[in-house]
C-alpha positions as CSV (number, residue, x, y, z in Angstrom):
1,X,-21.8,-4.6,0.0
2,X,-25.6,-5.7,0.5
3,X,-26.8,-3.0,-2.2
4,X,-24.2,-4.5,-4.9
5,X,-25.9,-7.9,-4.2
6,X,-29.4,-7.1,-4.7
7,X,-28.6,-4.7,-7.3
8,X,-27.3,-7.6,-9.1
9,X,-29.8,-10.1,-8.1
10,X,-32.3,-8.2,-9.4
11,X,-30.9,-8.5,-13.0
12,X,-29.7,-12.1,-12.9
13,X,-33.0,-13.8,-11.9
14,X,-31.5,-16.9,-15.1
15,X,-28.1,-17.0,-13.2
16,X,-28.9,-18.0,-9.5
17,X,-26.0,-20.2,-9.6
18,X,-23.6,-17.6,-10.7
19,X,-24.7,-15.4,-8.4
20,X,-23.8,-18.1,-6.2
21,X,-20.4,-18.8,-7.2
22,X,-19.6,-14.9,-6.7
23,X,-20.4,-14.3,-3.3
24,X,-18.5,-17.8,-2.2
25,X,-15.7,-16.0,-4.1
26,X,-15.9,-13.1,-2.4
27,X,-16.9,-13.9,1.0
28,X,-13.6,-16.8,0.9
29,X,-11.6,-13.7,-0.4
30,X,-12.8,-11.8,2.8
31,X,-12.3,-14.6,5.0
32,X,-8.5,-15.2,4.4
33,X,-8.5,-11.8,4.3
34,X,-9.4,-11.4,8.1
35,X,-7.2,-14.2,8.8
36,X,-3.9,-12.9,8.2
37,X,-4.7,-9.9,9.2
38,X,-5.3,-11.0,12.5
39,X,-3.5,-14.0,12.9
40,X,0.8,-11.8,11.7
41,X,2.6,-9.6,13.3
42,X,2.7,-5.9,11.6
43,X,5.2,-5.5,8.2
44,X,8.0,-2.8,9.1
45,X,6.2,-0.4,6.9
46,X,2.7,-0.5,8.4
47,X,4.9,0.1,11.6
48,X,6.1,2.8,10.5
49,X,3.1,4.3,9.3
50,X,1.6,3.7,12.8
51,X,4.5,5.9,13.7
52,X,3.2,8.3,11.1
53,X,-0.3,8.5,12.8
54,X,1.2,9.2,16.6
55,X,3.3,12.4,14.8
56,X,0.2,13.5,12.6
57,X,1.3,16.5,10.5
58,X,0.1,18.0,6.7
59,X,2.7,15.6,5.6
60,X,5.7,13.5,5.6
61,X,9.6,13.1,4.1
62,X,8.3,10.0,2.2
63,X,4.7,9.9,2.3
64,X,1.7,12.5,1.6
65,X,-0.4,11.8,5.2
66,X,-3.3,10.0,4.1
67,X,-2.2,6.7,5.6
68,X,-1.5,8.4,8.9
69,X,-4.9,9.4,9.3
70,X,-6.7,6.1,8.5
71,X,-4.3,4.2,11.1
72,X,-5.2,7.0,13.7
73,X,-9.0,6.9,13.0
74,X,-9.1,2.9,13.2
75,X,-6.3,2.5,15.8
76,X,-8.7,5.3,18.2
77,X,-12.0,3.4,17.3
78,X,-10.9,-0.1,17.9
79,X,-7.7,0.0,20.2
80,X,-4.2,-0.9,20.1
81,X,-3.2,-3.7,18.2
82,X,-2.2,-5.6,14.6
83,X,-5.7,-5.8,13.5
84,X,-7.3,-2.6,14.5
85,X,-4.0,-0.5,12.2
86,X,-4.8,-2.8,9.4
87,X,-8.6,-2.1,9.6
88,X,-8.4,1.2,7.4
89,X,-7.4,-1.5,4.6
90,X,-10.4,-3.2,4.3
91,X,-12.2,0.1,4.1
92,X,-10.4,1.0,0.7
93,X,-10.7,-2.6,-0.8
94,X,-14.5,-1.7,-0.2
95,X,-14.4,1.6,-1.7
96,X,-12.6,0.4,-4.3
97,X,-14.9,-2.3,-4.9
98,X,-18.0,0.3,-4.8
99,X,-16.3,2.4,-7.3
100,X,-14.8,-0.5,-9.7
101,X,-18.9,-1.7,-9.6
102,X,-20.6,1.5,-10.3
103,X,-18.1,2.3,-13.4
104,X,-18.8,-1.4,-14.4
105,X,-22.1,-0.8,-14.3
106,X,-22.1,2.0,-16.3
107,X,-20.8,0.8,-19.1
108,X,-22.6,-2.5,-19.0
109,X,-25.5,-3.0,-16.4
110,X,-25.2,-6.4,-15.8
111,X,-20.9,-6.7,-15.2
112,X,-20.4,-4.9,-11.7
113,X,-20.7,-8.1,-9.6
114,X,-17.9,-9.6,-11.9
115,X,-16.2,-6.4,-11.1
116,X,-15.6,-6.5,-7.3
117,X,-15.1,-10.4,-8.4
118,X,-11.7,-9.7,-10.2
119,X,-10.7,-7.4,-6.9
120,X,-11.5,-10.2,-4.9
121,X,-9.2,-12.2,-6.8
122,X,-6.8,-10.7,-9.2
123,X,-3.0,-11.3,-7.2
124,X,-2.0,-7.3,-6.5
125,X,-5.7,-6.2,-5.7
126,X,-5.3,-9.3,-3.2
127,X,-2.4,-9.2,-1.5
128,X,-2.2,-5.3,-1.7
129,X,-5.5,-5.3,0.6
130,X,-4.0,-7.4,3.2
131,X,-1.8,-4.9,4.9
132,X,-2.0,-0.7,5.6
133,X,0.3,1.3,3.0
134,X,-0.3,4.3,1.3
135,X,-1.1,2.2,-1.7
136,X,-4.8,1.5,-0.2
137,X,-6.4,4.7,0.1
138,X,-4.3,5.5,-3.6
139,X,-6.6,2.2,-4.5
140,X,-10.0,3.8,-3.1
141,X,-9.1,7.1,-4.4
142,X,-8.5,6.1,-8.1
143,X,-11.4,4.0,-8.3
144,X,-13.6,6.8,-7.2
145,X,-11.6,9.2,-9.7
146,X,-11.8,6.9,-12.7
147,X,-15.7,6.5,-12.1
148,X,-16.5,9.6,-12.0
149,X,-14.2,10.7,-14.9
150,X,-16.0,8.2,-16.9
151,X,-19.2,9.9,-16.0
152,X,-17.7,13.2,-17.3
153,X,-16.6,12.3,-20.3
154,X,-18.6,9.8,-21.7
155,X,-21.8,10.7,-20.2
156,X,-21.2,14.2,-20.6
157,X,-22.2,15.1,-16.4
158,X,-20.4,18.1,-15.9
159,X,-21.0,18.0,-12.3
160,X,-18.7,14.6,-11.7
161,X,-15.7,17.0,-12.9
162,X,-16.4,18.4,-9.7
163,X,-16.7,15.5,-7.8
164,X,-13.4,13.6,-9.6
165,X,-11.5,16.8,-8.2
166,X,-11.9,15.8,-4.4
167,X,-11.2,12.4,-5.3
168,X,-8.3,13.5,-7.4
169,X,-7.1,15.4,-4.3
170,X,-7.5,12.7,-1.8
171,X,-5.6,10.4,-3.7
172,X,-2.9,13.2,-4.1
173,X,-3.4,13.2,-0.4
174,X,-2.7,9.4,-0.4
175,X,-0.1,9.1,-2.8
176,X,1.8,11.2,-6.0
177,X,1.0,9.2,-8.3
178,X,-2.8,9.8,-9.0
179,X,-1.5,12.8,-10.8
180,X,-1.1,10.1,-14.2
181,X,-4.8,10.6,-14.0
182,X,-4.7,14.0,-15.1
183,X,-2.4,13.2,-17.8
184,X,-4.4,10.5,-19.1
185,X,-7.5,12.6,-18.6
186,X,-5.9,15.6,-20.7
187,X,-4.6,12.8,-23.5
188,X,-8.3,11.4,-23.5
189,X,-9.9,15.3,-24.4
190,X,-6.9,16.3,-26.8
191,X,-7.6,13.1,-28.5
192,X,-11.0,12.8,-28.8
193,X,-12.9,14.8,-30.9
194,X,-16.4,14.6,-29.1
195,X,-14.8,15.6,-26.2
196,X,-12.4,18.6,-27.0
197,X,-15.7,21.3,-25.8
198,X,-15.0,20.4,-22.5
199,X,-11.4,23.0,-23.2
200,X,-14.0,25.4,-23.2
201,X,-16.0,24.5,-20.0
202,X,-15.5,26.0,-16.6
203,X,-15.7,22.5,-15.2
204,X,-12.3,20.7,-15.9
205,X,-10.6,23.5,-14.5
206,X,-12.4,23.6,-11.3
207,X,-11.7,19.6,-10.8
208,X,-8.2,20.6,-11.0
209,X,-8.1,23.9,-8.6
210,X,-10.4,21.7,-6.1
211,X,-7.5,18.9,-6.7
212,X,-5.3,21.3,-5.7
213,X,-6.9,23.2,-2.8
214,X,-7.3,19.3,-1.0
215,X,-3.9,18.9,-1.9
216,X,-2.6,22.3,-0.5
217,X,-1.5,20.9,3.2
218,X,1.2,19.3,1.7
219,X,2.2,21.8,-0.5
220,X,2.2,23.9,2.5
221,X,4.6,21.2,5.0
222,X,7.3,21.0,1.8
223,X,7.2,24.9,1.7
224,X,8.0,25.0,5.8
225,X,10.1,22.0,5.5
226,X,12.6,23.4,2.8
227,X,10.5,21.5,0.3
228,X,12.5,18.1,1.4
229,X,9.5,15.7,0.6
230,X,9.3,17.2,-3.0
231,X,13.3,17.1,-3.3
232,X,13.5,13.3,-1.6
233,X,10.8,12.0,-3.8
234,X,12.4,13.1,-7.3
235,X,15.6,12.4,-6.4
236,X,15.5,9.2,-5.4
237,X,13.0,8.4,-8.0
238,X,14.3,9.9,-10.8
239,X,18.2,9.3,-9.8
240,X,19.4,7.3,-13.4
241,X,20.6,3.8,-12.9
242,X,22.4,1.2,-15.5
243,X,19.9,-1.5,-15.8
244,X,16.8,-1.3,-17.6
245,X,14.0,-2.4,-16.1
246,X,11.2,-3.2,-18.7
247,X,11.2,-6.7,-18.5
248,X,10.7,-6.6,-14.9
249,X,7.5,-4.1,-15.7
250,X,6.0,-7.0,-18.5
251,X,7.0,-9.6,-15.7
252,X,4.8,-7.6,-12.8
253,X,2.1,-7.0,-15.6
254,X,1.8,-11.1,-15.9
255,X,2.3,-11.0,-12.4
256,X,-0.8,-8.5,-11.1
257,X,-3.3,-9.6,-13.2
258,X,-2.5,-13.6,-14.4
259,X,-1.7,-14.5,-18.2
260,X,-6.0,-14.7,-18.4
261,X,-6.0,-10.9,-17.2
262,X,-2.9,-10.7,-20.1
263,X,-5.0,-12.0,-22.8
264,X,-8.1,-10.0,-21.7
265,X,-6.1,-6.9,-21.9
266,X,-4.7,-7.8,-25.4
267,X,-8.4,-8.9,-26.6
268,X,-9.1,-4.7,-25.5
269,X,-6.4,-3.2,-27.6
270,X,-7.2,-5.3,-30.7
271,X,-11.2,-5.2,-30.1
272,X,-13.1,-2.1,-31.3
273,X,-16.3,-2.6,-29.9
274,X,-18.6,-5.0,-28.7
275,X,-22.0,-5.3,-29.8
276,X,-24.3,-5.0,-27.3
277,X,-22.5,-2.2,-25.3
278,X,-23.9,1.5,-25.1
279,X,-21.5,3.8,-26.1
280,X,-18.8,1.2,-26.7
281,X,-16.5,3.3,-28.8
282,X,-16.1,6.1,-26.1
283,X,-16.5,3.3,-23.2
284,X,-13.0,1.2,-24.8
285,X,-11.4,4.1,-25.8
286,X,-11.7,5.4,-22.3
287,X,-10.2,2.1,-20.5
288,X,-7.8,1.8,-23.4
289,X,-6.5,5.5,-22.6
290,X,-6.8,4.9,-19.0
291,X,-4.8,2.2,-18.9
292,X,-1.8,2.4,-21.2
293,X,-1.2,6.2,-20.4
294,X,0.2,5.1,-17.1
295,X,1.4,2.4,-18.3
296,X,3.8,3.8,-21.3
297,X,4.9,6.1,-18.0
298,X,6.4,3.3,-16.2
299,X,7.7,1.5,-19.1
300,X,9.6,4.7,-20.3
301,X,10.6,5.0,-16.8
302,X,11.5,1.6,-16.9
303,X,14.4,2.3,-19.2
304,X,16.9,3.6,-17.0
305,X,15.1,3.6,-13.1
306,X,14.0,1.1,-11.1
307,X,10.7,0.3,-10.9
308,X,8.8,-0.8,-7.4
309,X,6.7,-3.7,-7.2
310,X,3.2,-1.7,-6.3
311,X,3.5,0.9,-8.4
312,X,1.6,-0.1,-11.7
313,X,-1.1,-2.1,-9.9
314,X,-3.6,1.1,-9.4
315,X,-4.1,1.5,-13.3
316,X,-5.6,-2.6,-13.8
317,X,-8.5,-0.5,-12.3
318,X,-9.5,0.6,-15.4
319,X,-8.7,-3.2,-17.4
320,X,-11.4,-5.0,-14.6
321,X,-14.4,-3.0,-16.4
322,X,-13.6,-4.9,-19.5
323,X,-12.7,-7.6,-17.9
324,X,-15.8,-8.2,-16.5
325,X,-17.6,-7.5,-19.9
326,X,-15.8,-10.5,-21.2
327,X,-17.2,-12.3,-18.4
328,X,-20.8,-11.2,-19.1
329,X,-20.5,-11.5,-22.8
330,X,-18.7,-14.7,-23.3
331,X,-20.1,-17.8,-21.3
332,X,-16.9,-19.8,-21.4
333,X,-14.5,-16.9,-20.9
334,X,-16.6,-16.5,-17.4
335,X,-17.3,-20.4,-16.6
336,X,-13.3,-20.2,-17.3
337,X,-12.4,-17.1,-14.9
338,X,-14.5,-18.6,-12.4
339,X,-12.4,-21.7,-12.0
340,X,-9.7,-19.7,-11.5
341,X,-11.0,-17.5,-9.0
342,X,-11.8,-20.7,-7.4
343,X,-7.9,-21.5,-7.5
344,X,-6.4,-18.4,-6.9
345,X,-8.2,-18.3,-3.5
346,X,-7.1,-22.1,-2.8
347,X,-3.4,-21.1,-3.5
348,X,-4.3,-17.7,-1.4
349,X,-4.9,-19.9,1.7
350,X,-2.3,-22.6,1.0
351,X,0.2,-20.1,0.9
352,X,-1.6,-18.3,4.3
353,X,-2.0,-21.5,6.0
354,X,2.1,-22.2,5.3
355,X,3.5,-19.3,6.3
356,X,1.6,-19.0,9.8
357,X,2.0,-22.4,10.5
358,X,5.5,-23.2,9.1
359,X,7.6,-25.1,10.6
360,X,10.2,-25.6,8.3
361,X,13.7,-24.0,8.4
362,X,14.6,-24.3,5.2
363,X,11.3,-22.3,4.0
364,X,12.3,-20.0,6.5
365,X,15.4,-18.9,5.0
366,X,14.2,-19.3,1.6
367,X,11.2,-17.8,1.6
368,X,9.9,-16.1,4.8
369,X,13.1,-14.7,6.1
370,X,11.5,-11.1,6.3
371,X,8.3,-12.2,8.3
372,X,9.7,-12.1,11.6
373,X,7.7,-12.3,15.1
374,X,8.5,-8.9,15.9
375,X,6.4,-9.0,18.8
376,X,8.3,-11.8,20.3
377,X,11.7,-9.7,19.4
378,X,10.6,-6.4,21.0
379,X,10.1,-7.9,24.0
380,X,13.1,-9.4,24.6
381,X,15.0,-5.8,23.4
382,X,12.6,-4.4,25.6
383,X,13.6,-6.6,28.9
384,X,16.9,-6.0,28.1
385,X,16.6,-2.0,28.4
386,X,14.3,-2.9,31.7
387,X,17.7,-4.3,32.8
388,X,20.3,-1.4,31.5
389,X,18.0,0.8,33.4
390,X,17.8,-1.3,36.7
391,X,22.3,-1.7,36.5
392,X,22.8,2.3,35.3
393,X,19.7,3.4,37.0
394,X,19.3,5.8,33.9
395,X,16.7,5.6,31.5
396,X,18.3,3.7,28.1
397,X,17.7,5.1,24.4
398,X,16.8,2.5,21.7
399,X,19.2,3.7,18.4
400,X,18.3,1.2,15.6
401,X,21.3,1.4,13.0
402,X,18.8,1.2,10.0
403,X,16.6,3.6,8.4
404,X,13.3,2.8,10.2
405,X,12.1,-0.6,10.2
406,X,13.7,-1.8,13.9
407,X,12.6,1.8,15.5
408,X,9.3,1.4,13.8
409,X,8.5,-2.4,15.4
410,X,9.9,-1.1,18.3
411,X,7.6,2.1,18.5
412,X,4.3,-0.1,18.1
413,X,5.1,-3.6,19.8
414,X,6.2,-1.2,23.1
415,X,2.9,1.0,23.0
416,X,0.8,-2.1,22.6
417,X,2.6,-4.1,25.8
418,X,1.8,-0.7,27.4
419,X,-1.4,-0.5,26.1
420,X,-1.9,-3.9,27.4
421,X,-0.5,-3.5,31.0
422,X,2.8,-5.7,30.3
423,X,5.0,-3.1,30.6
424,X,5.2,-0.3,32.4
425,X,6.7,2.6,30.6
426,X,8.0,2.3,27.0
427,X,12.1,3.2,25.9
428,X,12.3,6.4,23.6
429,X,13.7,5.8,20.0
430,X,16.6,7.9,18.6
431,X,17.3,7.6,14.9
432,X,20.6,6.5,12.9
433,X,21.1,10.1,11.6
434,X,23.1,10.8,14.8
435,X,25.8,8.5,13.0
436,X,25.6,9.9,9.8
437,X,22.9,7.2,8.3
438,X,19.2,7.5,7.2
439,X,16.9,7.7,9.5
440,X,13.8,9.2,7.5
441,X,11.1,11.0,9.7
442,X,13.2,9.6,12.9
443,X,15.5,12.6,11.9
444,X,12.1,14.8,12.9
445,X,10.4,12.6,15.3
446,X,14.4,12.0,17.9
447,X,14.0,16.2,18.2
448,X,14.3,17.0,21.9
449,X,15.5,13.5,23.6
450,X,18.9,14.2,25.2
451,X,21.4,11.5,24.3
452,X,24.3,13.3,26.9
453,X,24.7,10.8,29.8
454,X,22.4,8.3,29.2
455,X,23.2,4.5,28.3
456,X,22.2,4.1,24.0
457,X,21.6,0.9,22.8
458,X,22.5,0.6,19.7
459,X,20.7,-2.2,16.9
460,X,21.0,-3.8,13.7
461,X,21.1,-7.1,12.4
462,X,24.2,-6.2,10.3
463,X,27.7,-6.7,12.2
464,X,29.2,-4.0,9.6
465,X,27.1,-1.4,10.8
466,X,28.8,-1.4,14.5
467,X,31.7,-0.3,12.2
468,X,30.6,2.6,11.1
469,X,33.4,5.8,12.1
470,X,31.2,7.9,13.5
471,X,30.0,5.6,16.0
472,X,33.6,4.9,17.0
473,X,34.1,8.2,17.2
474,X,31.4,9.8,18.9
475,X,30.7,6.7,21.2
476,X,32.0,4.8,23.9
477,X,31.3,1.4,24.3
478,X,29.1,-0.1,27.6
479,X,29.0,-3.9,26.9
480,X,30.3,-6.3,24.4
481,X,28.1,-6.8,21.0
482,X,25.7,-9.6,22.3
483,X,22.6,-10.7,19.9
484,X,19.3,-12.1,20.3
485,X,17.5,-14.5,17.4
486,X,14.2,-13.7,16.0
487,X,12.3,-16.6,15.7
488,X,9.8,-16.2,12.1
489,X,6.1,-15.6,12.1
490,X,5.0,-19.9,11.8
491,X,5.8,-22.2,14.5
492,X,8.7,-21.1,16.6
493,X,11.0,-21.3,13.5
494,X,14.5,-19.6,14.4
495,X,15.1,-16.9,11.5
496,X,18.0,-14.4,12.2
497,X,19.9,-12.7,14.5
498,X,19.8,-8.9,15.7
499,X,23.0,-7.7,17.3
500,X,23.0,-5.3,19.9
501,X,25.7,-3.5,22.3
502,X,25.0,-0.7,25.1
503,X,27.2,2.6,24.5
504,X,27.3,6.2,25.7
505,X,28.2,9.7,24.2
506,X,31.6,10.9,24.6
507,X,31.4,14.2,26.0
């Protein structure tokens, strides 16, 4: 980040104090940053893409295997714990700062810092970087992408197309939806009558077959694996439902990037230009395309599917370039997104502060019920299997009744204790599938453990799930249903309970 600053410094020699007020912003940003990601347990999901990273393969049923590889670089670098799978986070929200400046700064010299600002600050870009998904490298990867897209089209480089191809094939790498991109690239060239040559270039069609080569190990896994990833993805996806969803779409849009962000995006589809930026016709059009291509994908899709919570924030990549032209442009449009950096970062750490030091049980149930101390938990499920092993003197079989996040918390919290010297040996994980439930990559990942014989402990923390027929059928119960309570991530707050009962195969 040191380059950014003095690159900046060295045009802002009238606006010490500015300069000032950015890198408070951005080092506070950092700073909460590091504390939660140190100071709460691991989400199910960045379990379960630790998981990904000890079963490293070209790919996954729900996931291209970007993330896995991040988690197993940091996790091999720094050891085994919370922070160190998180780590690979922080090196996206960086990239994506990098990128997100050098695009700023190409379209106005003077805007970058204002740039990695707003993805200091702006809510999805902020709470997005605070934990490992698939969604960070996606972040890094589209940010590179969009740069150097800009650089082909508007400045007419044609050796960025081949440099947007990698980046387009890591984020395909990362996640599918990258590929919007492409359409919004091919929309932009159609469109645009300056641009329409590049149809007759080599270049645009190399960016895609180098897109494609990077991409080619998952193509490769799908077409060994019965093409399930492919198959899962659009049919759960694309599977109609009866509600439409487009209010919840404007709602995350408010959401992601604050009603300033709202008004800044509506100032860049009424503005044409601005005065005193180069090229600003090609510049706007470019965010302008950039931007509501995607967007007019999700809100069609909106119509009749649901929509996820992460999956529009990627494309405000393109809205903080002009965002941070307002900033440079307009004195009280910045002195007025200052202050509110300023506040979103004091409710950022209210909201931090509360939820690792709550004590209440009402906010508990209300509003933390998912943040459970799932260290705490595991090792209370693991002592008890310590103790069906020392009574059957066979080694138990940890069978989570849900689709992964139990199996997933289990996985890390008993390689850490391991890792650690707390435990001794760690309980294998079988998944749900066995019963005729989901079990996602467990279905891959249980191959080869023998259930015949040996005591299963079965999990969930809902009692209807024990009632399941196949488990009746194929089982025979050990023990009465007992349950332990999970306690949540503040101050010893009890949460909910996880049931448990010890059974064995009939033969």
């Amino acid at each position: 980040m040191t380059s950014l600053f003095k690159a900046y410094s060295a045009s802002s020699q009238k606006a010490p104090k500015i300069l000032f007020y950015l890198l408070m912003i951005l080092v506070f940003s950092l700073l909460i940053h590091l504390f939660c990601m140190i100071s709460t347990d691991l989400l199910v999901e960045e379990a379960y893409y630790w998981n990904y990273a000890q079963h490293l393969d070209f790919s996954y049923l729900d996931h291209p295997p970007m993330v896995a590889l991040l988690i197993k670089l940091s996790t091999t670098v720094f050891g085994m714990n919370d922070f160190s799978v998180r780590l690979g986070s922080l090196l996206c929200w960086f990239l994506t700062m990098l990128f997100s400046y050098k695009l700023t700064s190409s379209i106005e010299r003077n805007a970058g810092m204002y740039a990695v600002m707003f993805l200091s600050v702006l809510p999805f870009f902020f709470w997005q970087t605070l934990v490992i998904t698939p969604d960070l490298p996606l972040l890094a990867c589209w940010s590179a992408a969009l740069y150097c897209l800009y650089r082909a089209l508007i400045s007419n480089e044609a050796n960025y197309w081949y440099q947007a191809g990698i980046w387009l094939g890591l984020g395909m790498l990362s996640k599918y939806t990258i590929v919007l991109l492409g359409l919004a690239t091919l929309f932009y060239i159609t469109t645009t009558p300056s641009a329409r040559f590049w149809f007759k270039r080599k270049e645009p069609y190399l960016c895609a077959v180098i897109a494609a080569v990077i991409f080619s190990p998952v193509i490769y896994w799908n077409a060994t694996h019965e093409w399930i990833s492919f198959l899962f993805q659009s049919k759960r996806r694309f599977a109609s439902t009866t509600s439409i969803d487009l209010h919840y779409l404007l709602a995350l849009v408010v959401l992601f990037i604050t009603p300033l962000g709202v008004f800044g995006l509506w100032e860049l589809l009424k503005k044409n230009t601005l005065a005193n930026v180069q090229d600003a016709y090609n510049a706007i059009r470019f965010m302008r395309i950039f931007i509501l291509i995607p967007l007019a994908f999700f809100a069609l899709y909106s119509l009749n599917h649901e929509v996820n919570l992460n999956w529009i924030g990627p494309l405000f990549l393109a809205l903080v370039p002009w965002l941070a032209m307002l900033m440079t442009n307009y004195p009280k449009k910045r002195n007025l997104w200052l202050g509110s950096a300023f506040l979103l970062l004091a409710c950022y750490g209210g909201v931090t502060l509360f939820t690792v030091f709550n004590t209440s049980k009402v906010a508990q149930e209300k509003l933390f019920i998912k943040m459970v101390a799932w260290e705490r938990l595991i090792k209370q499920f693991h002592q008890v299997a310590e103790q069906i092993e020392v009574e059957t003197h066979k080694t138990p079989i940890f069978i989570p009744l849900d689709n992964f996040p139990i199996g997933s918390e289990l996985s890390f919290y008993q390689a850490k204790f391991l890792s650690q010297g707390t435990i001794k040996k760690t309980y294998p994980i079988f998944g749900a599938h066995i019963f005729g439930l989901e079990s996602l990559m467990y279905r891959f990942w249980s191959n080869g453990i023998e259930l015949s014989g040996r005591p299963l402990i079965l999990i969930s923390k809902e009692l209807w799930r024990f009632e399941m027929p196949d488990i009746n059928k194929l089982t025979k119960e050990q023990s009465k249903l007992k349950k332990i309570w999970s306690y949540g991530q503040g101050q010893r707050v009890k949460n909910i309970p996880f049931y448990y009962k010890v059974v064995v195969m009939k033969h």
